[in-house]
C-alpha positions in Angstrom: 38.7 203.2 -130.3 35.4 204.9 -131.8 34.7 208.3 -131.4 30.9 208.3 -131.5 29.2 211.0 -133.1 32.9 211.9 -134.6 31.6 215.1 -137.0 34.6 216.1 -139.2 36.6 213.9 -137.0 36.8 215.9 -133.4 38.7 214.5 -131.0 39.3 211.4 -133.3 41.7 213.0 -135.7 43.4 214.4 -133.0 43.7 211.3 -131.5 44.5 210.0 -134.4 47.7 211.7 -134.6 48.8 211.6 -131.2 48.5 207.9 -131.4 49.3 206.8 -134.4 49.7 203.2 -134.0 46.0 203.1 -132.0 43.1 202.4 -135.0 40.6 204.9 -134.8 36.8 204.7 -136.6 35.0 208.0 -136.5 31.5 207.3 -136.5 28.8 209.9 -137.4 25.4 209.4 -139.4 25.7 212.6 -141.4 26.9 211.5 -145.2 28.5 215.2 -145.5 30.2 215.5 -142.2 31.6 211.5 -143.5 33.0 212.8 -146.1 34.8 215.9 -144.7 36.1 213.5 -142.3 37.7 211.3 -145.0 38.8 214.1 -146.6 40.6 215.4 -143.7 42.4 212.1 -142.9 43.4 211.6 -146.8 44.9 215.2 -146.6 46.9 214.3 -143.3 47.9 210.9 -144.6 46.1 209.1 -141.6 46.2 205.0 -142.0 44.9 204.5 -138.8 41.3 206.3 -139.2 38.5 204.6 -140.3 35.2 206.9 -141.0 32.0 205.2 -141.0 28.6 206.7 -141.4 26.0 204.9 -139.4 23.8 205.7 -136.8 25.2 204.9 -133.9 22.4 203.4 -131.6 22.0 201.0 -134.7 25.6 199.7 -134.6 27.7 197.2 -132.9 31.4 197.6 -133.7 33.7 195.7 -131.7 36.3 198.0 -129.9 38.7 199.1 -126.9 37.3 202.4 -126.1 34.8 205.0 -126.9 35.2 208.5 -126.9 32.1 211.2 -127.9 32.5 215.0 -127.9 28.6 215.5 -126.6 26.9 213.9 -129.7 24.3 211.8 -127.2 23.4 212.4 -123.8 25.5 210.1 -121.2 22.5 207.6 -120.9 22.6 207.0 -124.4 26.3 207.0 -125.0 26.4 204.6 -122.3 24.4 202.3 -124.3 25.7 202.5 -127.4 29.4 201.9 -125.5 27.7 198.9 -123.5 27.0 197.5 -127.2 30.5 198.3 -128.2 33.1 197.8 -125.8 34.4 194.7 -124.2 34.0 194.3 -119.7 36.9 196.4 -118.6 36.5 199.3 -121.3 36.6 202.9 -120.9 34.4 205.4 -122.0 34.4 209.1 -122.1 32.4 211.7 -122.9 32.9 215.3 -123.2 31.2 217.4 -121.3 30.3 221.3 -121.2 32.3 223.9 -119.4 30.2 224.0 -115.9 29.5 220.9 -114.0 26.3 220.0 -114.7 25.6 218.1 -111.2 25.7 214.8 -110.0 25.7 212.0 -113.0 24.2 208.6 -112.4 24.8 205.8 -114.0 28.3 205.2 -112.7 29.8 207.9 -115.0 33.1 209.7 -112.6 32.8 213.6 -113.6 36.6 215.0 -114.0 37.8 218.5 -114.2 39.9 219.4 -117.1 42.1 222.2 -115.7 41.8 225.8 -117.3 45.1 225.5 -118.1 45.0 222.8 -120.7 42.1 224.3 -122.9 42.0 227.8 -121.5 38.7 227.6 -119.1 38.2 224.9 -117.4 35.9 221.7 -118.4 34.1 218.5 -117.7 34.5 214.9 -118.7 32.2 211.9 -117.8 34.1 208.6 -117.6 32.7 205.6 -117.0 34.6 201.9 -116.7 32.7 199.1 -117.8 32.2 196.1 -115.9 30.4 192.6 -115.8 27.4 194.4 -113.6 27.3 196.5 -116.2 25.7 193.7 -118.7 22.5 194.2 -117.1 
């Protein structure tokens, strides 16, 4: 999976760990926040992390899923995932703590209980498909 516009590696390292035999790339444009991010997965011994600094409306990386922690608006992440994943990918993005209203696009909003992170959140998830390609 790619985490798109990764940072230091949030939720990708995580991810990372909690999935160790998934390969992750962490993708972010910023040279310093790169190399925090590679520092961070040297010091946790993480094989299964790639960190890639790129722009990433400018690349076209081949992989199963996309995650982004709001580092692009939904329109835009939806493109760059259209670029990246394959028909019958998933991508999500987090969102803020308040619903933000209806989302177009075909991006399904989903409530992360207050219970998990201690308030409650949002998540925009969208499955790709072949009418997607358009």
């Amino acid at each position: 999976m790619v985490d798109v516009g990764s940072g230091i590696g949030l939720p990708g390292i995580p991810l990372a760990i909690a999935l160790p035999d998934a390969r992750i790339t962490l993708l972010d444009r910023s040279e310093r926040r790169c190399w925090l991010a590679r520092r961070a997965t040297r010091v946790l011994g993480l094989h299964n992390v790639e960190v890639m600094q790129a722009d990433a409306m400018e690349v076209s990386l081949p992989h199963a899923a996309a995650i982004s922690r709001a580092a692009l608006p939904l329109d835009e992440f939806f493109s760059v995932a259209r670029r990246m994943l394959p028909y019958g990918s998933v991508a999500v993005a987090a969102g803020s703590h308040g619903a933000s209203g209806p989302v177009e696009g075909g991006w399904e909003l989903i409530r992360v209980p207050a219970e998990l992170l201690g308030e409650s959140a949002w998540l925009a998830k969208v499955s790709l498909s072949i009418e997607d390609d358009g």
